[in-house]
N, C-alpha and C positions, 0 to 999 in steps of 0.2 A: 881162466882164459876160455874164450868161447871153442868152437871146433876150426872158426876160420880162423883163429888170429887175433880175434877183435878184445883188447881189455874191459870193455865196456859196453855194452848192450846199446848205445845212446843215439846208436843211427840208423836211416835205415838200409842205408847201403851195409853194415854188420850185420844189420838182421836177413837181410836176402840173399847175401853170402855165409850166413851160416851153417846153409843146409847145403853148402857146391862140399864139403868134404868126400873122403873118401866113400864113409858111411850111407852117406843121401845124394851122392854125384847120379844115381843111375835114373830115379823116375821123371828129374825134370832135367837135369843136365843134357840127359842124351836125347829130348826133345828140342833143345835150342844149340847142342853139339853138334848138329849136323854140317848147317851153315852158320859159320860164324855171322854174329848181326843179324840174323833173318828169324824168326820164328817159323815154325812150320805147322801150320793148320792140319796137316795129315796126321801128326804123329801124335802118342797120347800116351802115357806113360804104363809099362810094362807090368803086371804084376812085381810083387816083390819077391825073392828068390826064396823054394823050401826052406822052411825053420825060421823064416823071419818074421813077426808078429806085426797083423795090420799098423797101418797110419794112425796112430793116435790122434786127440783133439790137437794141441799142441804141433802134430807135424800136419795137419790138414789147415789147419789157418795158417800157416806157411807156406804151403804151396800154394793156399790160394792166394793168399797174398802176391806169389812171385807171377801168378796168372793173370794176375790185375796189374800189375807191375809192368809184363810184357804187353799186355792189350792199349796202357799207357804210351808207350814205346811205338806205337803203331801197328800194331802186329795183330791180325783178328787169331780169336781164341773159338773155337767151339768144342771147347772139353770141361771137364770141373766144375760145370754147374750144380750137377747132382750134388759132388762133396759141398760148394758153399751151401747148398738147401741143407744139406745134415747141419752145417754149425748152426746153424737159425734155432735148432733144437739143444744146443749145447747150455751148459746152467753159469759154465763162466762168460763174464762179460767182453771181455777183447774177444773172445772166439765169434761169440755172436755179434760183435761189431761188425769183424771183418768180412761175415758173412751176409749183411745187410749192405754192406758198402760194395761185395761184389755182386748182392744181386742189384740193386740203383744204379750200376753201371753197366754192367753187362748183360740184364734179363729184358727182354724185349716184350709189350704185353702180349706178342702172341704166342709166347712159349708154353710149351706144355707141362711146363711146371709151375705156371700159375695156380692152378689149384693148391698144389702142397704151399706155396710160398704164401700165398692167402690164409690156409690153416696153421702157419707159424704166426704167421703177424695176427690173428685174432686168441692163438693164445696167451701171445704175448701180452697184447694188451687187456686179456680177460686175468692175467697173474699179479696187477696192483703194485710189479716193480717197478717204482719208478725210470728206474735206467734199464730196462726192459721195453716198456713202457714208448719210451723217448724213441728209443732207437726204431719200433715198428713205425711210431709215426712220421717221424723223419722217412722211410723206405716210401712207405703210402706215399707221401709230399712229394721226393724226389721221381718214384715212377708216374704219378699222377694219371695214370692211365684209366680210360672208363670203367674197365672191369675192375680195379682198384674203387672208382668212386661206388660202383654196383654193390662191391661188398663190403665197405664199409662206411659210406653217406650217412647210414643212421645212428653208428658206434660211435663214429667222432666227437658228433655233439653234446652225447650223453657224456663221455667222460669231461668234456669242456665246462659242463653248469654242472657237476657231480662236486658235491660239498667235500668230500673227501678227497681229491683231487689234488697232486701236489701241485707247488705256483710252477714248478718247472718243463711240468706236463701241460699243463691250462696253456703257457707258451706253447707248445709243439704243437696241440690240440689247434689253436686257433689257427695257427701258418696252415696246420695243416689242411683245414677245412676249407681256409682262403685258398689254397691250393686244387682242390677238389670243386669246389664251386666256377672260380675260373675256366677251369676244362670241362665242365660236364652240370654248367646250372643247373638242367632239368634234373638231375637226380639228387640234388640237395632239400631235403623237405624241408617247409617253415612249415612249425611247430610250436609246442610250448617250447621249446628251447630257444627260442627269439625273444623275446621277455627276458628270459633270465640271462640270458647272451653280454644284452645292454647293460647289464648290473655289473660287470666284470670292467667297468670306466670307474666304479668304486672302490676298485679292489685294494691292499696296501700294496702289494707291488706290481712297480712300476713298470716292472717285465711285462706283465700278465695285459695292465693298462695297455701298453704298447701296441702287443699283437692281438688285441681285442680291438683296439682302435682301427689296424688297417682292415682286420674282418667287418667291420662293421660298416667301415667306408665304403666299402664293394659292395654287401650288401642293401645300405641305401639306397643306392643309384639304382637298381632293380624293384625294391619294394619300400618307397621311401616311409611311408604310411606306419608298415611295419615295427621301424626305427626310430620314430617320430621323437618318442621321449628321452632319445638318446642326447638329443639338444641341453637339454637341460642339465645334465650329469656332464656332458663334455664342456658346458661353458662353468661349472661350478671346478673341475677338476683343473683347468685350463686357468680357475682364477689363484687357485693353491700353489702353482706352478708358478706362477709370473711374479705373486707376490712372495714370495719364498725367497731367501738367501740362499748363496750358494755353498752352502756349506750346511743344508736344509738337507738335500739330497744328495747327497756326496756320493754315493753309489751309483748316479745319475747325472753328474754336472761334468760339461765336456768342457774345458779350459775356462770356467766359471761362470758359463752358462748355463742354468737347471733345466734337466732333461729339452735339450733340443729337439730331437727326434722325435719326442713324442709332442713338444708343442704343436711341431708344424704339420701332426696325422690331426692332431683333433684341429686344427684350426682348418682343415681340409675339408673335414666330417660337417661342420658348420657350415659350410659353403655347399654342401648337398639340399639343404633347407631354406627359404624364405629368411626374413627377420625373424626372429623370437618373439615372444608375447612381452606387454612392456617392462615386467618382472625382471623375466632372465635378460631383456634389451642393455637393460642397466646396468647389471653384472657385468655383462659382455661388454659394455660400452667401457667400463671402469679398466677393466683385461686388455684392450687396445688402446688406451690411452698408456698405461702401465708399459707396456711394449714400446710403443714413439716413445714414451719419458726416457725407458734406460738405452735406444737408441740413444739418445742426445750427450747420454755421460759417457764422458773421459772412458778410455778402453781402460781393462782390467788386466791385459797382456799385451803384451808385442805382436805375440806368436798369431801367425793367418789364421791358426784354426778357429782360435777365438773369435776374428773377426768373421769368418763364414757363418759358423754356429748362428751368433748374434745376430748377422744380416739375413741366415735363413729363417729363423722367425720374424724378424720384420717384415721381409717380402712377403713371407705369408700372411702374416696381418693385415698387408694393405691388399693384397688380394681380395680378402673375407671384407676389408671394405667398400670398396669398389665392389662386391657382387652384392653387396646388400642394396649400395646408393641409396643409405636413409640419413645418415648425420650425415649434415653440411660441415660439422664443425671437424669431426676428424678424416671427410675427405681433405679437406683445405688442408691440416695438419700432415698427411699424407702424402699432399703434394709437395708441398715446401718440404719435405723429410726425402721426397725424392730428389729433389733441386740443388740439396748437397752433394746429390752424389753422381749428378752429370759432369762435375768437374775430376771425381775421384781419381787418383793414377793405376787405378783398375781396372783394367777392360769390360771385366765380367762384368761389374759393377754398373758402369756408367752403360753395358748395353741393359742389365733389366731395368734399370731406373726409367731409359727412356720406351722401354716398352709396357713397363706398368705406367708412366705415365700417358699415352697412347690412349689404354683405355680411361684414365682418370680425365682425359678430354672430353670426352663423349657425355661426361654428369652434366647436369645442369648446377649442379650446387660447385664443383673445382673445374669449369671450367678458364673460370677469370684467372682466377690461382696459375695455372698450367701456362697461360698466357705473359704471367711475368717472365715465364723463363723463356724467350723467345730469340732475347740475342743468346743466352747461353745455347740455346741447340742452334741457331743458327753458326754460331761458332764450333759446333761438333761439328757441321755438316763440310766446314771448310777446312779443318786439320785436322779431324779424325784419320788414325792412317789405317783404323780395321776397316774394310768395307760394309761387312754386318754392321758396323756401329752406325756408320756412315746412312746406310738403309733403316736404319729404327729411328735416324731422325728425321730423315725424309719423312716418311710413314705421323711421325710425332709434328711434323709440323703441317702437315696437310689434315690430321685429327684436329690443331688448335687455331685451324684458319676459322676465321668469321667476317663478317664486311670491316669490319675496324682495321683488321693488319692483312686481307686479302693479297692488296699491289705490292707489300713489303716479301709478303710470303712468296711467292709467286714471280716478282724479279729473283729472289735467291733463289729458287730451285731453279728456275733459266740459266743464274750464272753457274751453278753446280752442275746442271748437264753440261756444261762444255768439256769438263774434264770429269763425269763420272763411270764409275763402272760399268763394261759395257751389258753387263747380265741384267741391269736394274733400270736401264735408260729407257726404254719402252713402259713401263711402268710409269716413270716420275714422268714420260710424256702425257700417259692419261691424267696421271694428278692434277699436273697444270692445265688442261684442257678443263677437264673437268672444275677443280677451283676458278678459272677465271669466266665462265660461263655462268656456275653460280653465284658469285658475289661480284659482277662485274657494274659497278656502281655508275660507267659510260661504256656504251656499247662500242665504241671509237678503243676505246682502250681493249675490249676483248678480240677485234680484229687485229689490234696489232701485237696484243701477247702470241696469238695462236699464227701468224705470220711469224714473229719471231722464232715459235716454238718449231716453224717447218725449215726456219732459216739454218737453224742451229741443230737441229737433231732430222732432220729430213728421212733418214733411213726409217726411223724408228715412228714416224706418224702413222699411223694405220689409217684404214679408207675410214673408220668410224669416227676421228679426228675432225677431217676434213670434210666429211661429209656434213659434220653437227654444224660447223660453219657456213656451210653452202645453206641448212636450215633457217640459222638465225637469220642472217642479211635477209633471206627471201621474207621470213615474217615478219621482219622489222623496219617501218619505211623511214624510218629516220635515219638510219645508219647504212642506207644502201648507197648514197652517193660516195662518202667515204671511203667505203669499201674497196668501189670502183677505182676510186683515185689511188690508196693507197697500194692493191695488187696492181695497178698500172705501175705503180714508180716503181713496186718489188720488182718486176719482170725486166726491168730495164737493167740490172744488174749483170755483169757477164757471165756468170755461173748460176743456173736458178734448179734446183730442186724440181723434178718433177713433179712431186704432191703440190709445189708453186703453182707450177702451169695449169696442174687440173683446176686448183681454184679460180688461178687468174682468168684461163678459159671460160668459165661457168659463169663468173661474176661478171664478167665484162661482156657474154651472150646475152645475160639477162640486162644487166644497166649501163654498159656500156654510152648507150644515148646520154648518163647523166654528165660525163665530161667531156662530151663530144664538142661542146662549144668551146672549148678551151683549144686555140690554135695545136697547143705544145701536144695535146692528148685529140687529133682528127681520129674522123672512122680511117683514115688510111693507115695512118700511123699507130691505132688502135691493132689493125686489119698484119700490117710489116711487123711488129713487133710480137705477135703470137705464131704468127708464120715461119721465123727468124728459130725458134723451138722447134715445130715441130719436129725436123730429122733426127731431133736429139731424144724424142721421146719412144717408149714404147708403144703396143697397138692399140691398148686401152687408151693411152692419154690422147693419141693422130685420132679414136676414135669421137673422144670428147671435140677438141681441135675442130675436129669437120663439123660438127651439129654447133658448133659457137661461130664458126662461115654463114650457117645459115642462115643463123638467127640474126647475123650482121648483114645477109640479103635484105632481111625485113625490115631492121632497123636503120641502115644506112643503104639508100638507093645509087646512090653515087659510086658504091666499092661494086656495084655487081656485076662487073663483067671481069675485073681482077678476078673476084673468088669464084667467076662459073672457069676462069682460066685455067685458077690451080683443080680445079673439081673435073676437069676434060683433060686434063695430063694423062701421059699413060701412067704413068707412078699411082695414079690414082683409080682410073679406070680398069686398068690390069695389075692391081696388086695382088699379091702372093697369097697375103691376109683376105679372106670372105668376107669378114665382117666391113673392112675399110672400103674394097670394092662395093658393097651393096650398099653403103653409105652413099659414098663418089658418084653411083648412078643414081641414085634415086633422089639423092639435093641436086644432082643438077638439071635431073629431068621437071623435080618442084617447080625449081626457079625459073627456067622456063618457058613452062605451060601455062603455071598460076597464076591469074590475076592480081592484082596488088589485095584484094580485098579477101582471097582467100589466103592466100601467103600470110596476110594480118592475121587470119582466126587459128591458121593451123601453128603458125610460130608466135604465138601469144606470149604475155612474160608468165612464169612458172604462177599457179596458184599458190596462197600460204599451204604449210605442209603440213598437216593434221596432227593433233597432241598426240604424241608416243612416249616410253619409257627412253631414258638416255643412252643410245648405244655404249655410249662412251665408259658409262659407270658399268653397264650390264659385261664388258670386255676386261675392265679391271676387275671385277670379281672371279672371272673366268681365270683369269690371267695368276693370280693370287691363288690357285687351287680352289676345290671344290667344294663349294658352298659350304659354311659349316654355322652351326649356331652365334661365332663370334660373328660372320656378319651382321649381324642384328645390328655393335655397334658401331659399324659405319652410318646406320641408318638412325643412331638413336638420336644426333642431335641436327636440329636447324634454328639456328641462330635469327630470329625475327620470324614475322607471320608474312614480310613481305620481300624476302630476300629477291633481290633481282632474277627474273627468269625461272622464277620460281612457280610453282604449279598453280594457275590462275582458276579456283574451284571453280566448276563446270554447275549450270543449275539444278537443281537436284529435280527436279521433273523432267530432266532434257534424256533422252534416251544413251544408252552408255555409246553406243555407233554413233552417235551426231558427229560431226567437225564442227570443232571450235572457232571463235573470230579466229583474226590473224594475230588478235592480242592474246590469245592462248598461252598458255604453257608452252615452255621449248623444251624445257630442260626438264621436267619430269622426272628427278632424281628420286627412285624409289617404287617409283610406279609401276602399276600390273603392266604386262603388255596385252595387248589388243588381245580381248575376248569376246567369244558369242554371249550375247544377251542372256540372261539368266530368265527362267520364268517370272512372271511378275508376282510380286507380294501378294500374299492372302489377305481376305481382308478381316481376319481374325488377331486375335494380341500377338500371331505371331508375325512378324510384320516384313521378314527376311529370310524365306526355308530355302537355302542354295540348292539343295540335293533331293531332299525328299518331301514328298506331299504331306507322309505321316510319321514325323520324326520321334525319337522314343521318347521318354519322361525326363524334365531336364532337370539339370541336377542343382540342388543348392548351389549359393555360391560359396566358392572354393575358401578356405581359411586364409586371412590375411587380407583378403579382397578388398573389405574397408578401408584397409591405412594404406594400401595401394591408391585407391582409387584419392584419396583425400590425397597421396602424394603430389597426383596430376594435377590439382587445382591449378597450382602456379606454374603447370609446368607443360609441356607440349609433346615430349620425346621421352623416352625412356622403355624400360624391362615394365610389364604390367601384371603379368603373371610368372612365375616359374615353378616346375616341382623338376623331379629326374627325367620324364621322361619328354615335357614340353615347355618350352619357352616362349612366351607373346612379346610380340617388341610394339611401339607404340612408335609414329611421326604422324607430325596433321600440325595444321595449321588453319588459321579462320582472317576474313576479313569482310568486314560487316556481319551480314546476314549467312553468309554462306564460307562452308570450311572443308576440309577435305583431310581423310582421315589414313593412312597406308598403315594396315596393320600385318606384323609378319609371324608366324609360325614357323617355329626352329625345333626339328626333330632331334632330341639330346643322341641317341642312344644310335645304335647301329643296326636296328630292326624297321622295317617300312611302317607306317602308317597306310592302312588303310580303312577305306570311306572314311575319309577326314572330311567333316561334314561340320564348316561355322556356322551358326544361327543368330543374327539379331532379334531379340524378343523385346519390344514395348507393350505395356498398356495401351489402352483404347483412348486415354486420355492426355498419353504422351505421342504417340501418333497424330493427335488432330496437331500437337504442338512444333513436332521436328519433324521433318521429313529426312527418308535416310534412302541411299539407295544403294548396293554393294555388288562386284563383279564377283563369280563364281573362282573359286581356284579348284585345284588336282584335289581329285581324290585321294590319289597316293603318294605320299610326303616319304624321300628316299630317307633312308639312315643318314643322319648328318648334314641333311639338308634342308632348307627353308623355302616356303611358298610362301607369295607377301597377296593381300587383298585388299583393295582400293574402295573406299566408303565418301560416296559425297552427302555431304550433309546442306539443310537448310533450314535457321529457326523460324518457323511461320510466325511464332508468338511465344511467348515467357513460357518457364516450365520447372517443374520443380524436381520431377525426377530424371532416372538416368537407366538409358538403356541397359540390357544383360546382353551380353555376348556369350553362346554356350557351344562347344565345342564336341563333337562326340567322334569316337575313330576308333577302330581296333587294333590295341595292340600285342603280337606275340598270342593270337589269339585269345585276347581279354578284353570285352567290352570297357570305354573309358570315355566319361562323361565328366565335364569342366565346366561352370559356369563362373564370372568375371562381372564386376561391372563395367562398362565402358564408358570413360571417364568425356562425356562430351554434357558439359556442366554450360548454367545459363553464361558467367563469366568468358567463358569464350569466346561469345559474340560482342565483348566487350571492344571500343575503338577509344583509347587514351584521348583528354583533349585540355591543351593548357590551358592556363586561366591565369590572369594577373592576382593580388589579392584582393584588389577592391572589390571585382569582376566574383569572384570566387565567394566572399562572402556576403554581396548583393543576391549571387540566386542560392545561397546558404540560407539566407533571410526570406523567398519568397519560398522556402520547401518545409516552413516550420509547424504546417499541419499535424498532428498525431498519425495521421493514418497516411504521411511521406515518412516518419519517421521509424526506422528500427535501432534501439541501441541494444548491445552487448557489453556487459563488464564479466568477464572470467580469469582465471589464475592459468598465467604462461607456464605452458608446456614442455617448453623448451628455452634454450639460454637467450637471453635478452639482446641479442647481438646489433647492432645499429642496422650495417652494413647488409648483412640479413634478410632483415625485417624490410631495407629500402627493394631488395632482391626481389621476394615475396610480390611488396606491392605490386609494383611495376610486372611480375609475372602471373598475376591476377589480372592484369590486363589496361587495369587504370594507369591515367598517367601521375606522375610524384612529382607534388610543387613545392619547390622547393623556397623557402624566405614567405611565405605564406601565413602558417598560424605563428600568431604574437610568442609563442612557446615553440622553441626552437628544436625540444625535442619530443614535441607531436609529429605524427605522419600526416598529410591531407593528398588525395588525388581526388582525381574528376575521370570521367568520361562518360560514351555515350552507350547503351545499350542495345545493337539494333536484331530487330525483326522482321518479317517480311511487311507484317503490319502498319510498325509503329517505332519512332524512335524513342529513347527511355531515358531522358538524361540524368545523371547517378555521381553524387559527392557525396567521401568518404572522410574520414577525421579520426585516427589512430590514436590513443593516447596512454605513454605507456607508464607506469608505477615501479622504478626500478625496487624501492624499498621492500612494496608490499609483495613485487613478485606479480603484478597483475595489467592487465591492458580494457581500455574503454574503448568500444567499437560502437561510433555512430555513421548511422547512413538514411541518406535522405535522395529519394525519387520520387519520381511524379508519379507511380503506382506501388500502391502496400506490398502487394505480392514481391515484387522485383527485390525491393528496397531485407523484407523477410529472408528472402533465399540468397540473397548476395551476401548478408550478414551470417547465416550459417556455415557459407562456404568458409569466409574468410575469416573469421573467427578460429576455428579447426588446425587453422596454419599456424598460430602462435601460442 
């Protein structure tokens, strides 16, 4: 029996009652005896009485035990630290447990027994015990304080790559150093211990694997460079894992999934880096297909755990797909794998499906994909009852809006605001605004979405809503009678929204004339009908109100002695409001004095309103938190080169200040806003210096740059560059001769960029060819935020190469130079054009020169997919004729090539060899060159 009572040592309420007997009631008893329940900071335990021999190890890890026991309890302690620093010296192990556990909770790093506590934990880990050993590094970990990382940053990682080293220490070692590095980067050296570090993704255990993986994760992000060959051991160890039974690693399989945890670090680690080289692409390709495959089989348990396990490697996989965006075949695979599980009766489930699928929107290769499932999120969006759910599909359906299902998209989020949530309703208002402006296929139809949208959600329009509409009408003369008529009948309604009024005012100052002939719509009744509002408005909208009187002095002669009546009221003349009064005198002193002919010039109709960036869009970013790298993919995709309202490229000699026709750009989605002119190009091969006269040495281009740049052939939008510390996003569009390019800069990391400094660099001989022109951006790129730079382009004539974009900026004070190609290829300027087959194979037959003709025969690349290959075509720019060649499964398109020059017209004839595994590419223009360089391009892609 113990001294309290206890049969049995097995608790530890026995063990902190063992010492209240009569024998040890006095040094801590009569510390918490005082007040019962209370601990007392004052009090500190007495010596022990004549004749009684000190605290042994044994009674000293007991009291300190029961001191950490009270300070748990809530109670502050400031005594017995000294005795826990004695047990840190003790040779038994519990002692020195308890004495590491009370100093990681209770020693502060500014205590003054940092020093000795430093001198235990380095001899600890200089004595090769492993549970020694474990325990200092665990203390280190848990204190993690600078003076901690100060003395022993360089110990760590010696014992981590130390061949002797037990596997169970290498584990502490690494947490520990991840520990260390997190608090206090700068005192972590890279070393040769970085090299050997990566070797421990080899190791046979899968401990060691583990917590080398999440070190090595963190360290990436900082010095990717460093870690580079880590790629290659994480996709090889990643493939032993996935192909392994479960019953491979039994010490490691969580309800018969092999090692989950550590799939889902290295498949993290992977996503720190670009693709792979095409070696390890392969492996890795084979490791996610392996993954989707045992997604698809029958579960192996009941139990949820299994099914989390299982699901968290999957999401991780299609993450690591999605960030690479290079196989078409396993985004597609990816999507459809999320498509099951938007029906799941999982909550959790069905909300990441639709937020991985969000970003699987924005590819250009799972685009189409994400689009089948469109009544299925439409039907989340109407009986989901999470509201988060409810929001990822919002969000998921305005990612897979295109012109094709715009009107569909876009009445369903209409009818969803009537009854949505009121935290998200301001938001799915910009969406809509924003969606039905860009793909609005009749301009009739976007005045009356965004009428509806103020009919039904009125609260929640913001002025950048209604203002975008006040823009479009004014720069578009076809849709202005419309307009007129249809806020006319709005306004007649007995309840009307003031954001109504402000636009029905504003349209009907400016074109009110156009339904003036209509009896049911006079200027009088035009005149009673906005008047009938005003009491009900605030002072901004009486103040609109009054300047639409005006304008109806000038345009209707007939109403002007009503509205000099209401303007000479005293309501008017002596109102309360300045602004309303200075109005009320000063329109009715205009009307008047002025002649008709001045009154004409000074209340003219509004001019078109010069291209800008879209409030609209620039207020949902805002609105959505603060700017982060994922912005890029709202930007990454635009559906056609000539989406309605879409940025109509400016000429590239034209000054970045000019104003545009009135058939401009309205909508500008993505664009810089308004800048000062940039000094003008040198007339040396550097053809674009934003910032400086004498920029430094530029750098190679970046690795990977090639299969990047060949991705863009067929493609318009997307990630052009990434490492840890910068991401380039790409949008542009072309249509003939001229194209316009918005490229964005996404700061990863949470340290400024500064002199962030882009550079276009051409040749002397690609310069007389393209002309390019670009607005300057910020210097200083905040942590986590993006600055986007607008490039208009124009092809003077054919061309064969490709500008460099070179990037240089400091970061964390370290000079960093990037250079990229910039993917603005002759294809670009391509314009699709049908052809019947006669038609088709008649100027086939007048291109049959040697030197119109280019052929290519080479061995595919990639899977011979039909569907594809049709993708491909048609995103190289030509058009796809379909029932054309006598062989049904040849490709042929047509189109035209243009330049500022010369038009180039260009037919192509695909023909592919499923047997031998290979494709025959001929192409025929009325110039060799063209005919040359359009065959390289496109050749590359299959």
């Amino acid at each position: 029996m113990s001294p309290s009572g206890c049969s049995a040592p097995g608790g530890i309420a026995c063990y902190l009652l063992s010492g209240l007997g009569p024998r040890n009631a006095f040094p801590v008893g009569r510390c918490v005896g005082r007040e019962p329940g209370r601990g007392s900071s004052s009090c500190s335990p007495s010596p022990p009485p004549p004749g009684d021999k000190a605290l042994d190890g044994y009674s000293k890890k007991k009291y300190v035990c029961k001191l950490l026991f009270i300070f748990l309890l809530g109670h502050d302690i400031d005594f017995g630290h000294m005795e826990a620093v004695n047990l840190l010296s003790s040779n038994r192990y519990t002692e020195k447990q308890i004495g590491y556990l009370f100093i990681s909770v209770l020693v502060n790093s500014n205590s003054e027994l940092i020093r000795l506590i430093n001198n235990a934990v380095k001899n600890d880990l200089a004595s090769r015990n492993p549970s020694f050993m474990g325990l200092a590094l665990h203390c280190i970990a848990n204190v993690g304080s600078r003076e901690m990382a100060e003395a022993f940053a360089a110990d760590v990682p010696r014992i981590l790559v130390a061949g002797d080293t037990m596997d169970s220490v290498k584990q502490s070692a690494a947490l520990c150093l991840l520990r260390l590095y997190r608090t206090s980067p700068d005192l972590v050296p890279m070393g040769d211990w970085t090299s050997r570090v990566v070797h421990l993704l080899n190791d046979q255990h899968l401990g060691v694997v583990t917590a080398a993986t999440s070190l090595i994760t963190t360290l990436a992000q900082k010095n990717p460079e460093e870690f580079k060959t880590s790629v290659s051991l994480a996709v090889s160890r990643l493939s032993r894992i996935v192909t392994s039974a479960s019953t491979d690693l039994q010490d490691y399989t969580y309800y018969f999934v092999p090692a989950p945890w550590l799939s889902v670090k290295l498949l993290r680690l992977l996503q720190c880096y670009p693709p792979p080289d095409p070696a390890v692409r392969g492996r890795l390709t084979e490791c996610l297909e392996t993954i989707l495959n045992k997604a698809q089989e029958p579960p192996k348990s009941k139990k949820v755990q299994h099914s989390n396990a299982k699901n968290a490697v999957l999401f991780e996989a299609i993450s690591l797909i999605i960030h690479h965006d290079s196989e078409p075949n396993l985004l597609v695979r990816a999507c459809n794998q999320l498509g099951q599980f938007l029906q799941h009766r999982e909550t959790n489930l069905r909300y990441l499906a639709l937020e991985s699928m969000c970003t699987l929107a924005s590819s250009e290769f799972s685009h189409e994909a994400v689009k089948t499932h469109i009544e299925t999120v439409i039907n989340a969006l109407k009986t989901e009852r999470d509201v988060s759910v409810r929001q990822r599909a919002v969000d998921l359906l305005y990612a897979m809006c295109d012109r094709s299902n715009a009107q569909q998209i876009v009445a369903e989020m209409l009818s969803y605001l009537e009854t949505a949530d009121y935290s998200i309703r301001e938001e799915i208002v910009l969406k809509v605004a924003i969606l039905a402006e860009k793909y609005a296929v009749d301009y009739t139809w976007y005045v009356d979405t965004i009428l509806n949208l103020i009919r039904i959600a009125g609260d929640y329009v913001s002025e950048e809503v209604w203002y975008r509409v006040i823009q479009i009408v004014i720069n578009r003369d076809d849709v202005q009678g419309y307009a007129a008529k249809t806020v006319f009948e709005a306004l007649q309604a007995p309840a009307c929204h003031e954001n109504l009024v402000k636009v029905g005012g504003y349209i009907l100052g400016e074109f009110g004339n156009l339904i003036a002939g209509d009896p049911r719509s006079s200027p009088l009744i035009q005149f009673d009908l906005l008047h009938s509002k005003f009491h009900l408005c605030g002072a901004p909208t009486r103040a609109l109100l009054l300047s639409t009187y005006i304008k109806f002095v000038n345009l209707f002669p007939e109403v002007k002695t009503t509205i000099q009546d209401v303007l000479r009221s005293d309501s008017q003349l002596r109102n309360a409001d300045v602004e309303l009064q200075q109005r009320a005198v000063e329109y009715l002193r205009l009307s008047t004095v002025a002649s008709t002919d001045i009154l004409a010039t000074v209340l003219e109709e509004m001019p078109p309103f010069p291209e800008r960036e879209s409030s609209i869009l620039a207020k949902l970013k805002k609105k959505k938190g603060p700017s982060t790298v994922m912005d890029l993919e709202e930007a990454k995709r635009e559906r056609g080169s000539d989406v309605n309202g879409g940025p109509e490229p400016a000429p590239a000699g034209a000054s970045a200040a000019s104003t545009p026709s009135p058939s401009a750009d309205l909508l500008g989605l993505g664009a810089a806003p308004p800048v000062p002119a940039g000094p003008p190009p040198s007339s040396g091969g550097l053809l674009v210096d934003v910032f400086s006269d004498s920029p430094s040495a530029v750098a190679p281009l970046a690795p990977g740059s090639e299969d990047n740049f060949a991705r863009f052939v067929c493609k318009n939008n997307g990630v052009l560059f990434e490492n840890q510390l910068l991401q380039i996003g790409l949008k542009s569009e072309f249509r003939q001769n001229l194209g316009r390019m918005f490229i964005f800069y996404g700061n990863k990391t949470s340290t400024q960029f500064l002199h962030f400094t882009p550079t276009l660099i051409c040749s002397d001989d690609l310069q007389a060819s393209l002309s390019l022109q670009t607005k300057p951006v910020d210097p200083t790129v905040d942590g986590g935020a993006q600055v986007q730079q607008a490039v208009n382009i124009e092809c003077v004539s054919d061309f064969a190469e490709a500008p460099v974009l070179n990037i240089q900026f400091r970061y964390g004070g370290t000079f960093q130079n990037v250079s990229v190609k910039l993917p603005i290829t002759l294809n670009k300027f391509f314009q699709p054009t049908e052809m019947a087959s006669q038609d088709f194979f008649q100027r086939w037959k007048q291109l049959s020169s040697p030197q119109q003709e280019v052929q290519s025969i080479f061995r595919a690349k990639h899977p011979m997919d039909t569907e594809i290959t049709k993708a491909k075509i048609i995103g190289f720019g030509s058009a796809l004729l379909e029932e054309v060649d006598p062989n049904p499964a040849n490709f042929v398109g047509a189109g035209i090539i243009h330049t500022k020059t010369t038009q180039i017209g260009c037919l192509l004839r695909l023909e592919p060899n499923l047997q031998a595994q290979m494709y025959r590419l001929t192409l025929r223009t009325s110039k060799e060159s063209v005919s040359q360089r359009l065959c390289e391009l496109l050749s590359e892609q299959f």
